[in-house]
C-alpha positions as CSV (number, residue, x, y, z in Angstrom):
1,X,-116.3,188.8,28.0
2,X,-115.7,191.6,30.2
3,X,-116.3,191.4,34.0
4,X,-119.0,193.8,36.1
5,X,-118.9,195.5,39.7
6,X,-122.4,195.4,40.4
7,X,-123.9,196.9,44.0
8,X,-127.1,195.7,45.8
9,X,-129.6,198.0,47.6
10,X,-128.4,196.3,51.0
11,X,-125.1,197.2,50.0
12,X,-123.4,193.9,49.1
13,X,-121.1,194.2,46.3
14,X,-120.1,191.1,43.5
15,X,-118.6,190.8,40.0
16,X,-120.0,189.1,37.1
17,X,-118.7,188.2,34.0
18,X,-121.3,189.6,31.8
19,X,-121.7,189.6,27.4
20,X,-121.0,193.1,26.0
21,X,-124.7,194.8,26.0
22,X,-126.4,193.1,28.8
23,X,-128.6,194.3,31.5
24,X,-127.2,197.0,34.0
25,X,-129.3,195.6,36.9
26,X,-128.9,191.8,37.9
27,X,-129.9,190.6,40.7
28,X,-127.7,190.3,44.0
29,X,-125.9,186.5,44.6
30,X,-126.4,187.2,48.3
31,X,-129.5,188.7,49.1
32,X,-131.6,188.6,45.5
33,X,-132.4,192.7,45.6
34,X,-131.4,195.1,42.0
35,X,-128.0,195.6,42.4
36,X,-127.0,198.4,39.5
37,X,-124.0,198.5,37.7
38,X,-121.1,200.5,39.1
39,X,-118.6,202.7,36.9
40,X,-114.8,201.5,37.7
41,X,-112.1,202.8,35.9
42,X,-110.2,200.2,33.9
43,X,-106.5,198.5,34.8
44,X,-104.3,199.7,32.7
45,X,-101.0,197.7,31.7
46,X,-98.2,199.5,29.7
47,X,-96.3,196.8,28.1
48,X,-94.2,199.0,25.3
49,X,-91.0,200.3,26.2
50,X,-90.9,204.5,26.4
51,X,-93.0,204.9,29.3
52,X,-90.5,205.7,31.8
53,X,-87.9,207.8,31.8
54,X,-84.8,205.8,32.0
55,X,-86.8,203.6,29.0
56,X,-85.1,204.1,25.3
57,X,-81.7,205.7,26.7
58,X,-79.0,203.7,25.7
59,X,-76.4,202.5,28.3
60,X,-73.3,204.5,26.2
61,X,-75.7,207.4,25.7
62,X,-76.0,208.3,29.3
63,X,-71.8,207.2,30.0
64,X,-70.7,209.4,27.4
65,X,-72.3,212.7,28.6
66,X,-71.4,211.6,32.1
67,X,-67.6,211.4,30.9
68,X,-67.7,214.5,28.9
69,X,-69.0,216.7,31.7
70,X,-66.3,215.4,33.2
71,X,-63.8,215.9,31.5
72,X,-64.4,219.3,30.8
73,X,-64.0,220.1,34.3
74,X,-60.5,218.6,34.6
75,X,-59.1,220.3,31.7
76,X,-57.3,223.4,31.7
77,X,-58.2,226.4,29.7
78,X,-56.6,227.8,26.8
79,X,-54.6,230.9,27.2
80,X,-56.0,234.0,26.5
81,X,-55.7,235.3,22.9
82,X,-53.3,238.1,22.5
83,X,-55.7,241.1,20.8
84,X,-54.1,243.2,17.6
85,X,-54.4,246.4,19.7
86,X,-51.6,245.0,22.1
87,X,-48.3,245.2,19.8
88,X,-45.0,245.0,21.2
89,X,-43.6,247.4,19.2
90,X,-41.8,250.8,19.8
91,X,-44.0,253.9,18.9
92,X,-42.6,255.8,16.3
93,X,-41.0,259.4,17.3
94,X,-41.1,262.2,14.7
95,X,-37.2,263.4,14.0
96,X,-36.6,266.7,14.0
């Protein structure tokens, strides 16, 4: 059975565990006035995995793109290519 914030007309406020589809005014444990019903949002629990956002990652995931990062920075580049328009060969002279 779900439980009920309820709020007197003196102000006094209580919780009763009440059957789904009962009366929204009950009267007050302290005083005896109407106390009304009162909207409260509902506790919310998240027991699933997913919810955060370290959840779901794997341990070797998260090392290996550390180390690669890494790595990359270390390294040396490769030489530049040599282009086909820079031949080390003589230019050819017409004879005469």
């Amino acid at each position: 059975m779900p439980r009920y914030d309820f709020r007197c007309e003196a102000g006094h406020t209580f919780e009763i565990q009440l059957p789904f589809g009962s009366a929204s005014v009950q009267p007050c444990e302290r005083c005896g006035k109407p106390a009304q019903r009162q909207m409260v949002a509902p506790t919310v629990v998240f027991k699933a995995g997913g919810f955060y956002k370290t959840s779901g990652r794997s341990e070797s995931r998260s090392l290996s793109s550390d180390s690669s990062s890494s790595s990359d920075s270390k390294s040396t580049p490769p030489p530049p290519a040599e282009s086909p328009s820079t031949s080390h060969t003589a230019p050819s002279t017409p004879e005469s």
